[in-house]
N, C-alpha and C positions, 0 to 999 in steps of 0.2 A: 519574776514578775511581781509588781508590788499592784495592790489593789484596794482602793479607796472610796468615799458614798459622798455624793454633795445633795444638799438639801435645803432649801430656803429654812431660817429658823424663822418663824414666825408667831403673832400674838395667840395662833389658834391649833398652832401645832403640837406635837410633842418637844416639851424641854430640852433642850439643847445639851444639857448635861445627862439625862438619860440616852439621850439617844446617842451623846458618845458612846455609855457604859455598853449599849449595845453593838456598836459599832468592834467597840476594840472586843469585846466577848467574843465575835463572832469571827475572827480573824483578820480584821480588814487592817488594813496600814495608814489610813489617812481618812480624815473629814472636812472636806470642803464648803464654807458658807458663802452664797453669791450675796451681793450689794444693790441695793438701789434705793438713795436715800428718802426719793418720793416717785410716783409717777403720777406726771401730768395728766389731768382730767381731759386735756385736750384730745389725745391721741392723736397725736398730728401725727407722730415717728410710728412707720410700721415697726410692730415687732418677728425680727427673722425668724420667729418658731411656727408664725403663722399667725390667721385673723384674728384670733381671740387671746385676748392678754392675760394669763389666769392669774387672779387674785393675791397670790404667794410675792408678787413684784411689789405690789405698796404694800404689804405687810409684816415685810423682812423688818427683823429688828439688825441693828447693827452688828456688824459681821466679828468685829474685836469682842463685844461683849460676848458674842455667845463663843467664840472661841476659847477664852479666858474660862466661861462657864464648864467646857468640855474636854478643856485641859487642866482643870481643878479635881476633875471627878476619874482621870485616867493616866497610866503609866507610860505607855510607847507611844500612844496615835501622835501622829503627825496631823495640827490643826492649820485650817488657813483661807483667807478670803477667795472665794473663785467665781470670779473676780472682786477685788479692790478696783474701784474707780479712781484713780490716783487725780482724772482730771477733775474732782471736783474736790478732793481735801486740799489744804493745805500740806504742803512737805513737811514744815518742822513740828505739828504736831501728831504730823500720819509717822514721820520714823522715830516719836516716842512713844507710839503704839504699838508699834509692830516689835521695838525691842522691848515694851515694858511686858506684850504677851510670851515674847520669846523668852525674858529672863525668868518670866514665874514658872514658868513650862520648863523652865530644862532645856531647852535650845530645839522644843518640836515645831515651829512654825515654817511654814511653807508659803511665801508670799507670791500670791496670786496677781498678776497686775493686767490693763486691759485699758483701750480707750473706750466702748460705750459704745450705743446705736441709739440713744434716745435723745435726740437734737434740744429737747427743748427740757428735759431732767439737767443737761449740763448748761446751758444758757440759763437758769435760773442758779446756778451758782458763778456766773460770770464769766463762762468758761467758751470759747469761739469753737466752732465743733469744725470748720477748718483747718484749725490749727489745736486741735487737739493731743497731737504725735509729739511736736515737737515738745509741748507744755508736761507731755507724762514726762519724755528721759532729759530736760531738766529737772523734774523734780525726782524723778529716781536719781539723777546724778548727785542732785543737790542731797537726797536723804545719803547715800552711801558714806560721801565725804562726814556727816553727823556721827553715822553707825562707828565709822573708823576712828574718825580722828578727834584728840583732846581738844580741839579749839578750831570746828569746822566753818568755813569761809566758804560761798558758792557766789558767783557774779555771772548770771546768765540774762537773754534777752526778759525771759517771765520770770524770775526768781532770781532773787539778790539779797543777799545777805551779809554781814562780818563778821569776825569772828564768833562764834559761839561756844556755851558749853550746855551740852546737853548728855543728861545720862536718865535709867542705864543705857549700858551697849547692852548690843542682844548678845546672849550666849555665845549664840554660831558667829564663831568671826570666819572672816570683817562681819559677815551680814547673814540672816537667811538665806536660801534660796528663793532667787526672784525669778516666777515661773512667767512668762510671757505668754499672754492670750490674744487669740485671732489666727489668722490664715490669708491676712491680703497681700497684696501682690510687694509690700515692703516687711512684711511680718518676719521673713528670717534675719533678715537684715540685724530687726531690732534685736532680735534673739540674742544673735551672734555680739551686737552694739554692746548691749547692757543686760543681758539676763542671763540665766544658768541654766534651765529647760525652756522649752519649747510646750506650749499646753493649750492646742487646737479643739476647736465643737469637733465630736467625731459623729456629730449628729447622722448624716444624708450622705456623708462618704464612705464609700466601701472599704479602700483602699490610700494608705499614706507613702505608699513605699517611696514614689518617686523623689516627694518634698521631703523626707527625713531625708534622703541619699543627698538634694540638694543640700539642706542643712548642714550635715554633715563634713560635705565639699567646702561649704562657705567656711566652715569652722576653719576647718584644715588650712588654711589660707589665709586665714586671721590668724594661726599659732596659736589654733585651742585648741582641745582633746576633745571626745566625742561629747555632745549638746544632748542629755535625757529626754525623752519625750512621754506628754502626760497627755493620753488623750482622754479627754473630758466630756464627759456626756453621753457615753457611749451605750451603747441598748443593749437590755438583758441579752445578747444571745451567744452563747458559743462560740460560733462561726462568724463572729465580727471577732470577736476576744482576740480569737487565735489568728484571726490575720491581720493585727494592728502586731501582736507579739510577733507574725513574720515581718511587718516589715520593720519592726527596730525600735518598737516604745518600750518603755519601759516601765511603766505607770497604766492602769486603765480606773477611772474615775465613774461608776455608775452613777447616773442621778434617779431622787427620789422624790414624791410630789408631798410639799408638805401638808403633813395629816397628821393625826392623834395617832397613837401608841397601839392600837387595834387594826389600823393600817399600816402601818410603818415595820411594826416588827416581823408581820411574816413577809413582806416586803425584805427584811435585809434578808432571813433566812433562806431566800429565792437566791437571793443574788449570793452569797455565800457558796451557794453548792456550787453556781456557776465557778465562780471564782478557784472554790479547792478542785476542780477538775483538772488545774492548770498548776498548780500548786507542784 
């Protein structure tokens, strides 16, 4: 079982590059930075964690920089957006990001991908939140074909391109791992479509066993091997840990709230001990 910390980096938090060092010190196998390039003063879009939106959402600096920052500073961890907002960048400068992180790194990047919940964050970058599914795996299709190939071509409904040359490629060929986030009723689908794991909120659910077993079946059928699963977000305690490891992840992702270095560190060391009990 692999086990990882996601944590908004922000103007007011601790350093994105310490708090790798602490990260990978303490055992952990991965650090995940979430995305949100602004949020609207409006608050039109609830937010799914509940009525109060805290502060860490418009204060996130960009998820690439501080990854690069905490992959500068560390040897194994596994760095990576969780979530990438894929519907609001551009493709061909989002897959010279994700391989320019991966090549500096050594091939640790773990690409996080996701449509959004905040209607009116993606409509100020031009983006239809109706047709948001369709606009990410073209443009994951459209990055893939970059990552791979010397002279990539993509001709899609939202994304059209000719030939190009873009480099570097990322270390991991073809590509990173492209972790798939959400839980809605087409979510394995896409899984199985275009990505390599599976990587659900493990917020308020007990229990995954059923939709890995589906995933799983969908895979099987599509003439894939078994789909990882990263469940993300998951709450300090034992007895979630050990029953996402029953039913089949592979990955458990604690989140932590962004804060200075007097909170944060005995915060991993909580999560740590949970984590070697499993070990």
């Amino acid at each position: 079982m692999k086990f990882g910390i996601s944590m908004f980096p922000t103007d007011y938090a601790i350093h994105p590059a310490e708090l790798a060092k602490a990260v990978e010190e303490r055992g952990f196998e991965s650090l995940f930075f979430p995305e949100h390039t602004h949020i609207p003063s409006s608050r039109i879009s609830p937010w799914p964690g509940g009525p109060d939106l805290p502060r860490q959402y418009w204060h996130a600096m960009d998820p690439f920089v501080a990854m690069t920052a905490a992959a500068m500073v560390t040897e194994k961890l596994q760095v990576g957006p969780g979530i990438c907002l894929v519907i609001e960048r551009d493709p061909i400068s989002l897959a010279k990001e994700v391989a320019s992180v991966d090549h500096l790194s050594g091939g640790r990047v773990l690409f996080g991908i996701g449509g959004g919940w905040n209607r009116e964050e993606m409509e100020n970058h031009g983006t239809d939140y109706t047709r948001r599914w369709k606009l990410l795996r073209e443009r994951i299709e459209a990055m893939k074909t970059i990552w791979k190939d010397e002279e990539a071509t993509y001709h899609g409904e939202f994304v059209n391109f000719d030939a190009i040359w873009s480099w570097p490629k990322p270390a991991q060929r073809p590509h990173p791992p492209i972790l798939v986030g959400g839980d809605g009723e087409r979510t394995l689908q896409r899984v199985v479509r275009y990505g390599d794991e599976w990587m659900p909120l493990a917020r308020n659910i007990p229990s995954f066993a059923g939709r890995i077993a589906e995933l799983q079946e969908l895979a099987a059928k599509a003439g894939r091997g078994p789909i990882p699963v990263t469940m993300f977000g998951t709450p300090p305690e034992s007895d979630r840990v050990e029953q996402f490891i029953k039913d089949g992840a592979s990955r458990v992702v604690f989140p932590i709230n962004a804060a200075g270095k007097d909170e944060v560190l005995p915060a991993l060391d909580e999560l740590s001990k949970i984590a070697g009990t499993f070990a």
